[in-house]
C-alpha positions as CSV (number, residue, x, y, z in Angstrom):
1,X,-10.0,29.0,31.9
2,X,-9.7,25.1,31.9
3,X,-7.2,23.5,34.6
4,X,-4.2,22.2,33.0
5,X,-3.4,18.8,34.9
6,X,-2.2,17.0,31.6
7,X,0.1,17.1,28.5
8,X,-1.6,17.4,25.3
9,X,-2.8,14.2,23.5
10,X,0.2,12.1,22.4
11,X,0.3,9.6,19.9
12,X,0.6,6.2,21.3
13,X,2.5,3.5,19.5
14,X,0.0,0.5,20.3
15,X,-2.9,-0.7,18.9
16,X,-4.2,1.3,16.5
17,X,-4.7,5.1,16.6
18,X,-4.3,4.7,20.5
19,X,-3.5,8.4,22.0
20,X,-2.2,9.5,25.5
21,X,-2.6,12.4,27.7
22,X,-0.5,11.8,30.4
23,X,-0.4,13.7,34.1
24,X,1.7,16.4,34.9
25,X,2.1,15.3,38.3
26,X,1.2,11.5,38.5
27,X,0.3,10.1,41.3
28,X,0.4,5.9,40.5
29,X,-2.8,5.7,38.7
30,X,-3.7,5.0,34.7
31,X,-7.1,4.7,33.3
32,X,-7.2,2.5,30.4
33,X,-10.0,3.3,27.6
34,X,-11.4,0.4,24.9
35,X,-13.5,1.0,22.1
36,X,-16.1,-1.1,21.1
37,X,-17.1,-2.6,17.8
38,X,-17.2,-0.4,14.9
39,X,-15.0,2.3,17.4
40,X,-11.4,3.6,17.6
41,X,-10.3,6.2,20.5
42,X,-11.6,9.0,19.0
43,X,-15.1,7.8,17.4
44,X,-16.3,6.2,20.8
45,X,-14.7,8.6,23.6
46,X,-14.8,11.9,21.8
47,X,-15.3,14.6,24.5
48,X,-13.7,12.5,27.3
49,X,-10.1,13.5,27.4
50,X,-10.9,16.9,27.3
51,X,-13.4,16.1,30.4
52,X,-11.5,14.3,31.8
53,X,-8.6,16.1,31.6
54,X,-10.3,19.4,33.2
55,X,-11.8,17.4,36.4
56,X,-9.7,17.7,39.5
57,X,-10.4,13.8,40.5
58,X,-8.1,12.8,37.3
59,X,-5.6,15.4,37.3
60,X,-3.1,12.7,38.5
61,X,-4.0,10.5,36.8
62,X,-2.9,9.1,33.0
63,X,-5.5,9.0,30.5
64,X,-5.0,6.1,28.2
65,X,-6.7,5.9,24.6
66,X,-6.8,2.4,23.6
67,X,-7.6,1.5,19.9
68,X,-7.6,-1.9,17.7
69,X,-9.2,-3.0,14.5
70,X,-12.3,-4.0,15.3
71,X,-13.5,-5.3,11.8
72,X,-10.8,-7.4,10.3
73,X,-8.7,-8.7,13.6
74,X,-9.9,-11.4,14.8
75,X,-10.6,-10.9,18.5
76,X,-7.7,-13.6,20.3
77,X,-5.3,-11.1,18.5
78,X,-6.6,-8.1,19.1
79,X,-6.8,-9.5,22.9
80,X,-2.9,-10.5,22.8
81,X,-2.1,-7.5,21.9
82,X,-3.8,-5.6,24.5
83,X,-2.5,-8.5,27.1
84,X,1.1,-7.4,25.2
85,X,0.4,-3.6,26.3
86,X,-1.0,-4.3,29.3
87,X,2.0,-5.9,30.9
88,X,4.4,-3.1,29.6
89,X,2.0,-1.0,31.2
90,X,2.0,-2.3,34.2
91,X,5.1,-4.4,34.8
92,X,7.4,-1.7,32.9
93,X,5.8,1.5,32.3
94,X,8.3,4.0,32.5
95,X,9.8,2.2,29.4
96,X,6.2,3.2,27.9
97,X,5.7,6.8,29.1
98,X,9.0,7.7,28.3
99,X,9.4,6.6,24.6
100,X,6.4,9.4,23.9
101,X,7.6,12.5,26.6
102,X,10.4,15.0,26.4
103,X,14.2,13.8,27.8
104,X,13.2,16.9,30.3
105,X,10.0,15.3,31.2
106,X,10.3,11.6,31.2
107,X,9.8,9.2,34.6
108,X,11.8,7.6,36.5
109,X,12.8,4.1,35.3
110,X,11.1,3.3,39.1
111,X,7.9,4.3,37.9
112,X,5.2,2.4,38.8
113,X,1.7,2.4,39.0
114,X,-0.7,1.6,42.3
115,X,-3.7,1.3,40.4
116,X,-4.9,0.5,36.4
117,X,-8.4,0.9,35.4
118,X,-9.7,-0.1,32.3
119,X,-13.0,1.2,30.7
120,X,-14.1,-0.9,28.1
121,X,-17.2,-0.5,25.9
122,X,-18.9,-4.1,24.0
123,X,-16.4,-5.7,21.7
124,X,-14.1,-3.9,24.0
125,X,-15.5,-5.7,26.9
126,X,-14.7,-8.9,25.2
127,X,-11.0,-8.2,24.3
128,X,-10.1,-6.9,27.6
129,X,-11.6,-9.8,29.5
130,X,-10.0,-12.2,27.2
131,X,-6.8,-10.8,27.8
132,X,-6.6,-10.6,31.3
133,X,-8.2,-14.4,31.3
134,X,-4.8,-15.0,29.2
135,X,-2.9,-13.2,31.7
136,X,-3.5,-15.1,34.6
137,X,-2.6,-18.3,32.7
138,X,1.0,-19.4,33.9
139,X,3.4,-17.9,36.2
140,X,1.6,-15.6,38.9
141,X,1.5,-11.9,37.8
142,X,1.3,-9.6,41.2
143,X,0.6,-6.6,39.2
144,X,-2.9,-8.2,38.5
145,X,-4.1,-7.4,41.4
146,X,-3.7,-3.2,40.8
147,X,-6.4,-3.9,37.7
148,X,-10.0,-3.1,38.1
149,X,-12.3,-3.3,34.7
150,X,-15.6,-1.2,34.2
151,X,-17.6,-2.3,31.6
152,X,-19.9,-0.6,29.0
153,X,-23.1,-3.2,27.3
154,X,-20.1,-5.7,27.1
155,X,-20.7,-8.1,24.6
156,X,-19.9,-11.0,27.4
157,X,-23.3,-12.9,25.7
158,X,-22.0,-13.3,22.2
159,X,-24.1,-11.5,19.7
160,X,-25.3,-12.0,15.9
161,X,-23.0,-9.9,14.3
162,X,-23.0,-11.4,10.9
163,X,-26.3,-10.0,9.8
164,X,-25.6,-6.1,11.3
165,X,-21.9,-6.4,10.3
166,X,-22.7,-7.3,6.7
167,X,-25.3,-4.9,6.0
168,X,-23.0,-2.2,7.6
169,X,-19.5,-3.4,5.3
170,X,-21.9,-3.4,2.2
171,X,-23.0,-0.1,2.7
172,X,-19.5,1.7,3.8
173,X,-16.7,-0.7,2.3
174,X,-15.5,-2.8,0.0
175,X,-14.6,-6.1,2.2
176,X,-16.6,-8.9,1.7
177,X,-19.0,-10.0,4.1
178,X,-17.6,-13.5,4.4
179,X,-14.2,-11.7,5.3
180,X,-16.3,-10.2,8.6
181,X,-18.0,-13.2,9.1
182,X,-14.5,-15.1,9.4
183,X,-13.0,-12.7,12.0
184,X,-15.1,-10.9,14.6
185,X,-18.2,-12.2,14.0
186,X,-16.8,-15.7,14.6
187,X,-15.2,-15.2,18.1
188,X,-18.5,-13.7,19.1
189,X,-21.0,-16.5,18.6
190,X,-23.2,-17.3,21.6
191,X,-22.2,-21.0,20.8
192,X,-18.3,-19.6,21.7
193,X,-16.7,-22.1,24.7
194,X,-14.4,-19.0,25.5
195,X,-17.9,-17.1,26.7
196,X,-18.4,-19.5,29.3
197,X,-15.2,-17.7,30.8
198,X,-16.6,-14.7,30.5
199,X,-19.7,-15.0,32.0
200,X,-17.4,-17.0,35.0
201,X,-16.2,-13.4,35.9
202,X,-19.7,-12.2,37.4
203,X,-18.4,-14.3,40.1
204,X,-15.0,-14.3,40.3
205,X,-11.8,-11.6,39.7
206,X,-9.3,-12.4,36.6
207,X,-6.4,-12.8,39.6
208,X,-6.1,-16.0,41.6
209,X,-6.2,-14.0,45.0
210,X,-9.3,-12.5,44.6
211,X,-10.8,-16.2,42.8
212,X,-10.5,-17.5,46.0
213,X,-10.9,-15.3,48.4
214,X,-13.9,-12.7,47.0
215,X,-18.1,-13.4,46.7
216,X,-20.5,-12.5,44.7
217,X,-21.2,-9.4,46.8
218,X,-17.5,-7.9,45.9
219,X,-19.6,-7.0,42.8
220,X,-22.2,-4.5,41.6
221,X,-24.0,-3.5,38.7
222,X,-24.1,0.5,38.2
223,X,-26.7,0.8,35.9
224,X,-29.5,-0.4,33.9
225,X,-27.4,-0.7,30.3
226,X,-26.1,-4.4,31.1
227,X,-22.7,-2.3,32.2
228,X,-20.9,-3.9,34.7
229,X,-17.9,-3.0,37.7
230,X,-15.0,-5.7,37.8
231,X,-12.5,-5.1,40.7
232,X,-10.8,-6.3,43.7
233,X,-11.8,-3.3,45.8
């Protein structure tokens, strides 16, 4: 029989057809998933909350399933609203937790987490990045510094979408081609200036701490698919 260390999926009132399954007994830490282009929670990580629920290193844990649009949004609003649930998240996220959970099994209002990661996979890469690049702009966030990113063949190079996404739309939908071109496949043209800031993160963290004190060596690659660990640890 399976361990139970989590609540069943719950629906998640971000993003788009984001889910939860959060810990029975949490211990401070939330891992964040992304989907990539052409994703949404369920497409891209299909057998991982069951998984993950079942292994004894995440049964504290919350597992997080983050969704957006990834067709028609353009990607500097799906990346504000990821920045947008990332700060409830992790400046506020009893207020989060609780609007989903029982009266009998909600947080304390003192909940708060030691430690975020988020797993993001290509146009997922890009979002994430860009909103924690927008993050950091402005007053000094100290909840920053609990975030580490792993990334899946992030799109942090830009790619040709236009030609892939149009051939894919004409085949299953109606949208016109000129639609896609003028939202995702925009933001993600190697020409982008915003990929320059991107590719800045190989050697630096998204918090101002860790851009001035860390190296190049506080980062590895873990495998051979152009994935990618971001993190201050």
């Amino acid at each position: 029989m399976a361990a139970d260390f989590h609540f069943r999926a719950l629906n998640l009132p971000v993003g788009r057809n984001s889910f939860v399954k959060w810990a029975k007994q949490p211990a401070g830490q939330a891992i964040v998933f992304v989907n990539g282009f052409g994703g949404s929670p369920q497409k891209t990580w299909p057998d991982f909350p069951d998984l993950l629920a079942e292994r004894s290193e995440c049964a504290e844990s919350d597992l997080i399933f983050y969704g957006y649009h990834s067709f028609k949004a353009r990607v500097a609003a799906s990346a504000n609203e990821f920045s947008s649930f990332m700060q409830t998240l992790c400046a506020r996220p009893a207020v989060l937790i609780n609007e989903t959970l029982r009266p009998e099994l909600r947080r304390p209002s003192t909940f708060q987490y030691s430690s975020v990661i988020i797993v993001a996979h290509s146009l997922g890469a890009v979002i994430a990045r860009q909103a924690l690049l927008d993050l950091d702009e402005g007053p000094r966030k100290k909840w920053l510094d609990k975030l580490s990113l792993v990334l899946f063949a992030p799109a942090h190079m830009g790619a040709d979408l236009v030609p892939l996404g149009s051939e894919f739309l004409k085949d299953n939908f109606s949208c016109s081609c000129s639609d896609f071109s003028q939202s995702v496949s925009a933001c993600l043209a190697r020409s982008a200036a915003r990929f320059q800031d991107y590719q800045d993160l190989e050697h630096a963290d998204f918090s101002r701490t860790a851009k001035r004190n860390t190296t190049r060596q506080s980062y590895r690659t873990f495998d051979r698919e152009e994935s990618h660990f971001w993190g201050a640890r």
